[in-house]
C-alpha positions, 0 to 999 in steps of 0.5 A: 500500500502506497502513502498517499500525499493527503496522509503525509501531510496530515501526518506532518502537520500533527508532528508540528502542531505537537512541536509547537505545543511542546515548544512553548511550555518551558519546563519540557526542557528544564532537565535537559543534558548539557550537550544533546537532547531529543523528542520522539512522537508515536501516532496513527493516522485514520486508517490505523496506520502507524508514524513515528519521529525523532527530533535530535539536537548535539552538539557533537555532529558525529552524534546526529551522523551516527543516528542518520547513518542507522536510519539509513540501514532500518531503511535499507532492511525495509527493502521488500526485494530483500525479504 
């Protein structure tokens, strides 16, 4: 099944309006560690389906490489010609 365009922007447009809503409460990040925090978010769309993301911020660029790097390789084992 194919994502359709209409369901990608819904999807994007939830994930912002819960980022906004998180960033303007202050003390969601009152306890945060000195050099790196991240946010993720579940959700379902109306026909059940699944959605996830993750916000990441370092200071340390090897930090968010290394993340984006096994995304890279989640999405290459989703590869349906390789199962």
């Amino acid at each position: 099944m194919a994502i359709e365009p209409s369901d990608a922007v819904n999807v994007l447009k939830t994930i912002a309006s819960h980022l906004i809503d998180v960033s303007r409460n202050e003390q969601n990040f009152k306890r945060l560690p000195d050099i790196f925090w991240g946010y993720f978010a579940r959700g379902h769309d109306n026909r059940d389906r699944k959605f996830g993301v993750i916000l990441t911020y370092s200071e340390r660029e090897k930090d968010i490489d290394e993340l984006i790097k096994m995304y890279e390789q989640w999405v290459i084992n989703q590869d349906p010609e390789k199962k």
